[in-house]
Every structure is written in structure tokens, then in C-alpha cells.
N, C-alpha and C positions, 0 to 999 in steps of 0.2 A: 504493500500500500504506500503512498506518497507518504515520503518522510519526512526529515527534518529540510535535506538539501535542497528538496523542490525546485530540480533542474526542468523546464521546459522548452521542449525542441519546435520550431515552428517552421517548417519547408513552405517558403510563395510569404513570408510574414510582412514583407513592404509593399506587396499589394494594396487595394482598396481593403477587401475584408481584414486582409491582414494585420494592416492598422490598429482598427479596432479589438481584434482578438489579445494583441498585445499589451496593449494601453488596459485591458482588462485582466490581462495572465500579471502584468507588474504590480494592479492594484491588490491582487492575493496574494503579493509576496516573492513572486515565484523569478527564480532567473532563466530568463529567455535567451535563450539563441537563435536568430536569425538566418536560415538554413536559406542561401539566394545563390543566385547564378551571379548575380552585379553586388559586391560587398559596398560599392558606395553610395548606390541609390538604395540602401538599407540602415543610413547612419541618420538618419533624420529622427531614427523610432530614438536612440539613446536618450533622448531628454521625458523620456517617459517615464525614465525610473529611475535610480538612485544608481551615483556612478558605480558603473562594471556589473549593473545590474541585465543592459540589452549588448547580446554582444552580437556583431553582425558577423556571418560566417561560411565564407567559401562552401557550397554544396549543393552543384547541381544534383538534380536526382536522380541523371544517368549516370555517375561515378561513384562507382560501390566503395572506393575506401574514401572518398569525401563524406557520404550519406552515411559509412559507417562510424568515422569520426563524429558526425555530429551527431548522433543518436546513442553515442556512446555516454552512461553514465548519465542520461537523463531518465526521467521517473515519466513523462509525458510528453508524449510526441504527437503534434498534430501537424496535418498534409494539408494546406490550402494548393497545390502548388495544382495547373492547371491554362490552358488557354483556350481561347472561343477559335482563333484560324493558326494553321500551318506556315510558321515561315518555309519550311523547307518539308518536301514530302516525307512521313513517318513521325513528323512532331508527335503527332496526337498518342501513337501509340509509345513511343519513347518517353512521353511526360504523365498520361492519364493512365496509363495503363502496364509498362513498363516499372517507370518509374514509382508506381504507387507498391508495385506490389514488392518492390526493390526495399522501400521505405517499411514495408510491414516485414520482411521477411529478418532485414537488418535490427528493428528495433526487436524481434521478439526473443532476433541471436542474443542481442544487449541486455534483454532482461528488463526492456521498459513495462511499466504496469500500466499505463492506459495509453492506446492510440486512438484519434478522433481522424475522420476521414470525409473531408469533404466533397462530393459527387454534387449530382443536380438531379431534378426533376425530369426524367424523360430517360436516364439509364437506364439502353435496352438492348441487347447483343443482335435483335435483330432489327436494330433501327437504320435506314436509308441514307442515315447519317453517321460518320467516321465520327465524330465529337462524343455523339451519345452510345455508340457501341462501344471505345474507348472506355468513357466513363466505366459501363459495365466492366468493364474488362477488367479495370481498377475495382472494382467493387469485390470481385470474384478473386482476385488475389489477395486483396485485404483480408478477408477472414478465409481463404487458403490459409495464410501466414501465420495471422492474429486475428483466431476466433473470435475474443472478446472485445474486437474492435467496433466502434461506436461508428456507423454512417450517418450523417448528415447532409440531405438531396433540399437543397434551396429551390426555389425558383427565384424568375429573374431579381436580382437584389439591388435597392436600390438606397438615394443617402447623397451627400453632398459631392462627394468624388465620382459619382459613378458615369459608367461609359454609355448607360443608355439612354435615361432622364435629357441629363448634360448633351448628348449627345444631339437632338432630335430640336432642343433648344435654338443650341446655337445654329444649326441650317434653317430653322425659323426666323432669323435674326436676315440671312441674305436670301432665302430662297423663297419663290412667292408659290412654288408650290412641293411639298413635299414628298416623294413618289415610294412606299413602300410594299410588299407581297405580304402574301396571305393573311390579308388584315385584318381577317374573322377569327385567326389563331386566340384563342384564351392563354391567357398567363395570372397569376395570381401574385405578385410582386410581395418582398420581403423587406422586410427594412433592416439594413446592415444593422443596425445594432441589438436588434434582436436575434439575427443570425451569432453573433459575438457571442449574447449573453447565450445561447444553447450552445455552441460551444464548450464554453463555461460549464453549465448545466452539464452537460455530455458526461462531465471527467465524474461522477457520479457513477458505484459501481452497479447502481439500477438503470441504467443506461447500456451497459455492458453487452457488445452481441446484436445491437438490434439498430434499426433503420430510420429515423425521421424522416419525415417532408416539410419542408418548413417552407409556408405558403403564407402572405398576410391576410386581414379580412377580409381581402374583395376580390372578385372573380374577373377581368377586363379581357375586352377584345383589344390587340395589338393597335388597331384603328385609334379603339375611344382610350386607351393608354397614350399615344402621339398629338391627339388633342388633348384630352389635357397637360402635356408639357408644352404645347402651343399656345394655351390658353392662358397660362402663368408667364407667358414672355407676355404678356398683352399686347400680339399679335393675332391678325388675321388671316391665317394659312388655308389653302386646301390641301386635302391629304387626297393621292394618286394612288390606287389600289392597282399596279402593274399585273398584266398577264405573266402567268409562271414562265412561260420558253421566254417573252422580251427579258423577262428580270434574268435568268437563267444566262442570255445570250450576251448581259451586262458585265455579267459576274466575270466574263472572260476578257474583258477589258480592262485596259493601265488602271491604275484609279481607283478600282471598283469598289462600291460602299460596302457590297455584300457578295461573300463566295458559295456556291454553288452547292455548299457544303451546309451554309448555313440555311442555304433559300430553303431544301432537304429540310433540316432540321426544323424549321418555322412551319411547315404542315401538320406538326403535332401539337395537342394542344398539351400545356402547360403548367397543371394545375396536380395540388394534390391530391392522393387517389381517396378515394371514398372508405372508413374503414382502419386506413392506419394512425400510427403515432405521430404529432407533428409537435409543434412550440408551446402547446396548451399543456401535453403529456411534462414536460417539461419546465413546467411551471411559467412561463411566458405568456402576456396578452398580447397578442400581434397587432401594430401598429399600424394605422392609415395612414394612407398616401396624402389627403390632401392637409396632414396635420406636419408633414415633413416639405414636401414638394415646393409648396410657393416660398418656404425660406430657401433655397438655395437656388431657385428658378430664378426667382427677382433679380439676379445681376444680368439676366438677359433682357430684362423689361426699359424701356425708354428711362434714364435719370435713376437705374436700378432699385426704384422703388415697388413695393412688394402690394395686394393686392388683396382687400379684403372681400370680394365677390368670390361665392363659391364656381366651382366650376359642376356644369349642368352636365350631364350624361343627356 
């Protein structure tokens, strides 16, 4: 059981979620290590905790004596680590699925007593999509390795840093119409710091073995997700529901907003399934969108000021 040293190992920890996992693992004490591919865009977490408390730490998760070094001698290892597209062909399976089970197979040689493993909503070996078969694939090594490994499947997750809110925003800002696919997709957005605090929650040994979905309270189509972060720029956009081969014929374009991988994965929808454990099993009240949303939208809005009208479905 976590003892005195309460060493924790965090792989992907200067990400968005990462961030917050950390900023939460220092406030119970714990010394964090920083498991990154880039040791310096990992040094900004230090002032999180008390010196020598974050240490940032060389360890991609394709090099077994780097991964083994830093899961060495830690009591708590959690896997954010993870990408939405492919720099180079084979990412997905070298980091989601490789790499994951690299990290369970390494920390159970170590002797770590809890690992938290983070996956997504839609992990499924037989998905059309390379991201969420991955996923699976990582899922399926994890408790090969380390049975009593803890999964955590978010959907899309959202908070001031994030790449999709932000994202949709700011082409609000130049673009007078906004062109996305399958805009009827359902997603059920999370809010990073509730993702964090289950996390957290996680390292609980009634946790131990078993799976969350961690979905917020509301259910959105892709479409009325895009407007309302349109409508918090207090702008006036139209959203362009592209045919699947145009968007598809895009994807293979310099540039492209979206790869062909993901246009794939955005046909399913997104939402947790009916039945299991999610943020509530976990003592969590899942937070709304529009209680977060218009504070960090508002730097998109004219004179960045923020917007007390709700936004209509």
C-alpha cells in the first residue's frame, strides 16, 4: 500500500490533463515525476510544489530502460500519455498501445501498487478507426500486465487549455463560416478537473480492476457543441455540415484541419454507455459546460469581455 515515500510517476504529465493531475498529486503530498519525451516543456509544472518536489524526467514510452527508470521505486504510476493524429505512420500503436502496455508490464516488474490508465470513450479493437483500436489495444495490455489496474475512458474533455472549445473559437474569430462532418455525432464533454479529481479518486483500492467512463451532464451533438463555443465568442457563424468523401478528400490535403482517421472516428457517437461506472461511482458531481465555457471563451469575444446571456440549444 502507498507508504511513507509516496513517489508518483506521471507519463504525458505536461499535457492539458496533465497539468491538473499534478497540481492535485502535489497537493496530497506526493513527489511527482514527470515521465515526457520534451524534459523542458515539463518545467513549468515545478512551481507546483515545494522545491525537488516535480521533477521533470526523460521517458519516452517507447524506451524500456527510460520507462523502467522512471517507474522504478514509485508507489503510483499513472499513463496520461497519448495522441489524437500520427506524426509519423505506427505513432498510435507505439504510444496507445505499445507503449501502454510497456508502462504496465515495467511498473508491475517495479513492484508499483497502483496504476491509473487513461483511455477514452469509444475503445474498441474493432473500430474503423486506428486511434480507438489502439486505445483498446492499450486497454488489453494494461490488465494483461497489471490486473488491478484502474481504467479511466473520458470523453471529449474540456477547461481552459483545451484543443477543442479553444479550438472552434478562435476560426470563429476569422472565418465567416465554419465547415465540420458528422455533426449529429453525440459526445458528452468532461470537464478536466473532474477528470483530475477521479484520477485522484482512482488510487483508491475500491477502484482497483475496473473501468470508468467519465462523461459530464449533458449529452451534445458535435453541431450544437460548435455553436455554443460560437456563441460565447459573441459571434455570428454558420456551421457547414460537409459530405463524408468532400471532408475525407480534404483530409489529404497540406493543411488539413482533420485526418481521415479522425473523420473515421467522429461517426461514432461518444457518450457513456448505459449501465456502467462513471464520476458519480466515484464520488464526483460532473460539471456543466456552460458554468466553465464562457470564462475562458470570452478572450475570443470583441474587448474580451464575457457574456451573461445563456446560450439556447
Amino acid at each position: 500500500m502507498l507508504g511513507l515515500r509516496r513517489i508518483a510517476t506521471v507519463f504525458g504529465g505536461s499535457g492539458f490533463l496533465g497539468r491538473h493531475v499534478v497540481q492535485r498529486l502535489t497537493a496530497a503530498g506526493f513527489i511527482v515525476r514527470i515521465a515526457v519525451r520534451h524534459v523542458d516543456g515539463a518545467k513549468f509544472l515545478r512551481p507546483m510544489g515545494d522545491i525537488g518536489q516535480v521533477v521533470p524526467l526523460y521517458a519516452p514510452v517507447e524506451n524500456e530502460a527510460d520507462v523502467a527508470r522512471a517507474v522504478a521505486g514509485a508507489e503510483l504510476v499513472i499513463n496520461l500519455a497519448g495522441i489524437l493524429s500520427e506524426s509519423a505512420k505506427g505513432d498510435f500503436t507505439r504510444i496507445q498501445a505499445d507503449g501502454a502496455g510497456r508502462i504496465a508490464r515495467l511498473a508491475s516488474a517495479a513492484g508499483v501498487y497502483r496504476l491509473i490508465h487513461i483511455s477514452a470513450i469509444g475503445a474498441d479493437a474493432a473500430s474503423p478507426a486506428a486511434y480507438a483500436r489502439t486505445k483498446a489495444a492499450g486497454e488489453a495490455a494494461v490488465h494483461a500486465f497489471f490486473p488491478s489496474a484502474t481504467i479511466l475512458r473520458p470523453s471529449i474533455i474540456f477547461g481552459a487549455e483545451d484543443a477543442f472549445f479553444n479550438r472552434f473559437a478562435a476560426l470563429a474569430v476569422t472565418l465567416p463560416i465554419i465547415p465540420i462532418v458528422h455533426g449529429e455525432t453525440k459526445f458528452q464533454p468532461v470537464y478536466v478537473g473532474d477528470v483530475a479529481d477521479a484520477v485522484l479518486a482512482a488510487i483508491s483500492p475500491d477502484a482497483a480492476g475496473k473501468i470508468f467512463e467519465l462523461g459530464g451532464p449533458e449529452v451534445k451533438s458535435l453541431r450544437t457543441l460548435i455553436e455554443q463555443a460560437i456563441f460565447y465568442t459573441g459571434r455570428s457563424r454558420r456551421v457547414l455540415d460537409l459530405p463524408v468523401p468532400l471532408a475525407r478528400l480534404l483530409a489529404i490535403l497540406p493543411g488539413k484541419a482533420l485526418t481521415n482517421d479522425q473523420i473515421s472516428l467522429l461517426a461514432t457517437d461518444n457518450v457513456v454507455a448505459p449501465g456502467g461506472e462513471g464520476l458519480e461511482d466515484l464520488g464526483i458531481t460532473p460539471t456543466r459546460l456552460d458554468l466553465v465555457l464562457p470564462n475562458y471563451l470570452a478572450r475570443f469575444r470583441a474587448g474580451g469581455k464575457s457574456t451573461n446571456t445563456a446560450f439556447q440549444e
